[in-house]
C-alpha positions in Angstrom: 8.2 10.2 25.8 8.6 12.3 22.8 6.4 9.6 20.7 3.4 10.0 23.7 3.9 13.8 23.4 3.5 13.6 19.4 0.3 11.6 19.6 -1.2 14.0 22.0 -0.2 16.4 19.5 -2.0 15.1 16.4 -4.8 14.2 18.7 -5.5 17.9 19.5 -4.7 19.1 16.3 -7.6 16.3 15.2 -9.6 17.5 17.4 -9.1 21.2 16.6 -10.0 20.2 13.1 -12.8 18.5 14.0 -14.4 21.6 15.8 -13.9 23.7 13.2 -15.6 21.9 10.9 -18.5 21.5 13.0 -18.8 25.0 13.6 -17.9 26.1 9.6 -20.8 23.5 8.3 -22.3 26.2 6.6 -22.4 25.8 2.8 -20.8 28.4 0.7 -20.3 29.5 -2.8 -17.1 29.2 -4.6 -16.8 31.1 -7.7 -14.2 29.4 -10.4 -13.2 29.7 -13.4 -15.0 27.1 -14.8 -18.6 27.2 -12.9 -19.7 27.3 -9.2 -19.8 25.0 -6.3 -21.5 25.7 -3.4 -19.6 23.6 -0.4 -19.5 23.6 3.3 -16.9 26.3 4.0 -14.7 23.3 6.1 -14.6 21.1 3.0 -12.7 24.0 0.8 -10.5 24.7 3.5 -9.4 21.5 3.7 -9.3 21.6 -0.1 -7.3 24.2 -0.5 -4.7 23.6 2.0 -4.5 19.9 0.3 -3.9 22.1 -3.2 -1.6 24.4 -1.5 0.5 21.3 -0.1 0.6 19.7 -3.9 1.7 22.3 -5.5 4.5 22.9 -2.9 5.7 19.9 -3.6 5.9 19.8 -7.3 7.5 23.2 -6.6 9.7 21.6 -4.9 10.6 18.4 -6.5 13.0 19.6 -9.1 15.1 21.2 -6.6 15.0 18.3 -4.3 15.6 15.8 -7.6 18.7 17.9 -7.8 20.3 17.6 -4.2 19.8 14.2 -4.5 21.4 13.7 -7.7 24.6 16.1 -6.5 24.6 13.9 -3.4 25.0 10.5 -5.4 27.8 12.3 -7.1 29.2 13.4 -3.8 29.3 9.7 -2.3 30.9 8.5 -5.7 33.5 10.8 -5.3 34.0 10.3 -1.6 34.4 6.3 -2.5 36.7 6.8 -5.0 38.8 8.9 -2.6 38.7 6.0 0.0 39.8 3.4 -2.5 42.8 5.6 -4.1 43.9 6.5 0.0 43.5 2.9 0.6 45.8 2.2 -2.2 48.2 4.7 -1.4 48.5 3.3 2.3 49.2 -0.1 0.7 51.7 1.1 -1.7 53.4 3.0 1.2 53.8 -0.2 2.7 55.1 -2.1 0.1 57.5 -0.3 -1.1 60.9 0.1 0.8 62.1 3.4 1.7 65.2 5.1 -0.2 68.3 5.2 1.8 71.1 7.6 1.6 72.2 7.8 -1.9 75.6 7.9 -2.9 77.9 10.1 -2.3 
């Protein structure tokens, strides 16, 4: 159900899209630093959202580099602590316990 609802979702939203690129058609003029382009006001939208999502994510690589780094490190740790409790449980085992000493 939650699949069916998605699609209807991004169906709408592709549709919304759609509209308001037909009704933004209209060229206009964007001013750079390096010249002019004159382009239908939908096709820098689009453009600029698509440069706003890039450089979000280069933004946000390092930090994400990081956490996953710090998580390999995490499960390293949390494997080494499973074999050394492992080993303690066996050694517990082995070994016989201490009675009473003499007195």
């Amino acid at each position: 159900m939650a699949r069916i609802l998605l699609l209807l979702l991004v169906i709408l939203l592709l549709a919304l899209g759609a509209t308001i690129g037909y009704f933004n058609a209209q060229p206009v003029t964007f001013d750079y630093l390096l010249g002019v382009w004159e382009v239908p006001l939908a096709g820098l939208l689009v453009a600029v959202l698509a440069i706003g999502v890039v450089l979000a994510l280069v933004a946000a690589a390092g930090r994400i580099l990081a956490l996953r780094l710090e998580v390999r490190r995490l499960r390293q740790r949390v494997r080494d602590h499973e074999i050394e409790l492992r080993n303690l449980r066996e050694l517990s085992l082995d070994t016989p316990s201490p009675g009473p000493g003499p007195t």
